[in-house]
Every structure is written in structure tokens, then in C-alpha cells.
C-alpha positions in Angstrom: 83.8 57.6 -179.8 80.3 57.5 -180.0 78.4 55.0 -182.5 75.7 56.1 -184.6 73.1 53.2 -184.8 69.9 53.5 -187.5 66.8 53.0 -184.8 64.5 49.7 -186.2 62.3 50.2 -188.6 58.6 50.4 -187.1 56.8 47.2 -187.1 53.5 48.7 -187.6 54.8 50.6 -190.2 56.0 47.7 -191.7 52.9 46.1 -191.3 51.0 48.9 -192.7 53.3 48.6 -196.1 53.0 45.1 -196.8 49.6 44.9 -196.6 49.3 47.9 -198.9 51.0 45.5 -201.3 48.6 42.8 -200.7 45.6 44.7 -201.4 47.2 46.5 -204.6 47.9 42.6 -205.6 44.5 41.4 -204.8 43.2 44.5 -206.5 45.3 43.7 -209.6 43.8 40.4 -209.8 40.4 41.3 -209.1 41.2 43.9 -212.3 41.9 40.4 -214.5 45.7 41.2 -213.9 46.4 37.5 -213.5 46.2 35.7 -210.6 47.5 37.0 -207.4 49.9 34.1 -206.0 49.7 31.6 -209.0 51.6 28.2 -207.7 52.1 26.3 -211.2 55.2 27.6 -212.0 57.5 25.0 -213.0 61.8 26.1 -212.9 63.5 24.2 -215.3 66.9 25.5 -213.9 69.0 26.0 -211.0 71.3 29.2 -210.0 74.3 26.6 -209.5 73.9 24.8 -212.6 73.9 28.2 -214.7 76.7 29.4 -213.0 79.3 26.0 -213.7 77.9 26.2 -217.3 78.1 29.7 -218.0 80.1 31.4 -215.3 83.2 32.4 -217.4 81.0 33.4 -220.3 81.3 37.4 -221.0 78.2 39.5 -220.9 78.4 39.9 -224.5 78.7 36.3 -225.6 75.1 35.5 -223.1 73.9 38.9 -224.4 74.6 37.3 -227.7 73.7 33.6 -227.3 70.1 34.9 -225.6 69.6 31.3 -223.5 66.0 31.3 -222.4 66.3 30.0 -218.7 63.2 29.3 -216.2 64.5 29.5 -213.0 62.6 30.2 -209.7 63.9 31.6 -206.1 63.5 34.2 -203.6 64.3 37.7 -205.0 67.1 38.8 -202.2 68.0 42.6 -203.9 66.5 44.7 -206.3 67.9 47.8 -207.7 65.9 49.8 -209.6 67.7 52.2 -212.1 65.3 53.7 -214.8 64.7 51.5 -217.8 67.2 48.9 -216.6 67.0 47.3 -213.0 69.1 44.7 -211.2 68.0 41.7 -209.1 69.6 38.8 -207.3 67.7 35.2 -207.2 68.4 32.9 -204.1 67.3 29.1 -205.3 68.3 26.1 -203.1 71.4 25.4 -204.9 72.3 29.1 -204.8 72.7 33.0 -206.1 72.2 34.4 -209.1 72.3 38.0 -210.3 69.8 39.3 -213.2 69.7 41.9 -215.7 66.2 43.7 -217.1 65.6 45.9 -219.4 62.4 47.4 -219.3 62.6 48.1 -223.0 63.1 44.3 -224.0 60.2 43.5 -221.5 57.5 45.7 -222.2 56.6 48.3 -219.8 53.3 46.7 -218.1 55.2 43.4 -217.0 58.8 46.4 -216.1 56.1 48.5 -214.6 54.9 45.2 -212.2 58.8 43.9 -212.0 59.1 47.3 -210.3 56.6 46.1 -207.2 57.7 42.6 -206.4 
């Protein structure tokens, strides 16, 4: 049997694509889009902490309750799917999955969500 193995990804390619997104960021902020990397965000949550409070809580209860949480990490996943996309935050403490809807966002910031 013979194993089929996906040849690496290009690192000049890469390369070439990230700093694409660099420039269209620095162009975006050069535009008065906001700035580029801002540092000042302050989280006032963490991925575990939501999780032991509101784990066992069903979608419609939080879609109900509408908690406003700041909470900062790495974005590990994104699936895009129309007006709706999935993504999964990685803080220190650990994972946690988020739901947007383009249409309770507003399409400029969707529109940008859709680039990070």
C-alpha cells in the first residue's frame, strides 16, 4: 500500500501571503481604519472560567441571556460560512469556540473578521 502524503506548503509562498496581509493592514490603517496592531486591549475573562460557569448552559439560554464577555487569545480555527462564521480562541487557561453573525455585527467589522 502506497501512502499519499500532501507535499509542504511553499515557504516563499507563504511568505509572499502574509506579507500581503501586512501591507493590506498597514494600508487599512493608513486609510484611518484604526490602528494596525493596537496593544491596549484589556480581557476581562478567561476561556476556562466561561466554560465552569456556563458550560452546561444550552445555546438558547446564552443566546438568550446575551453575556457581554471580553476575552483575548490566539484565534486557532476559523470557518467561514456566509453570514455566520465559526472560530476557536486559545487563552492561557484554555479553548473556547465562538459564534458570529455577520448580521448582528455589521458588515465592515464581519467583512474584517473575515481577514484575521
Amino acid at each position: 500500500m502506497s501512502e499519499h502524503v500532501s507535499p509542504a506548503p511553499d515557504e516563499n509562498q507563504l511568505i509572499a501571503e502574509r506579507r500581503d496581509k501586512l501591507r493590506l493592514i498597514r494600508e487599512r490603517q493608513a486609510a484611518g481604519a484604526g490602528v494596525a496592531f493596537p496593544n491596549d486591549f484589556k480581557p476581562r475573562h478567561h476561556a476556562a472560567e466561561l466554560a465552569a460557569a456556563h458550560g452546561d448552559t444550552t445555546g438558547d439560554n446564552l443566546a438568550a441571556a446575551r453575556h457581554m464577555v471580553t476575552l483575548a487569545g490566539r484565534m486557532m480555527l476559523k470557518r467561514v460560512m456566509g453570514k455566520a462564521s465559526f472560530a476557536t480562541l486559545q487563552d492561557g487557561s484554555g479553548r473556547m469556540q465562538v459564534y458570529i453573525k455577520g448580521d448582528e455585527i455589521g458588515s465592515a467589522v464581519y467583512d474584517s473578521f473575515k481577514h484575521w
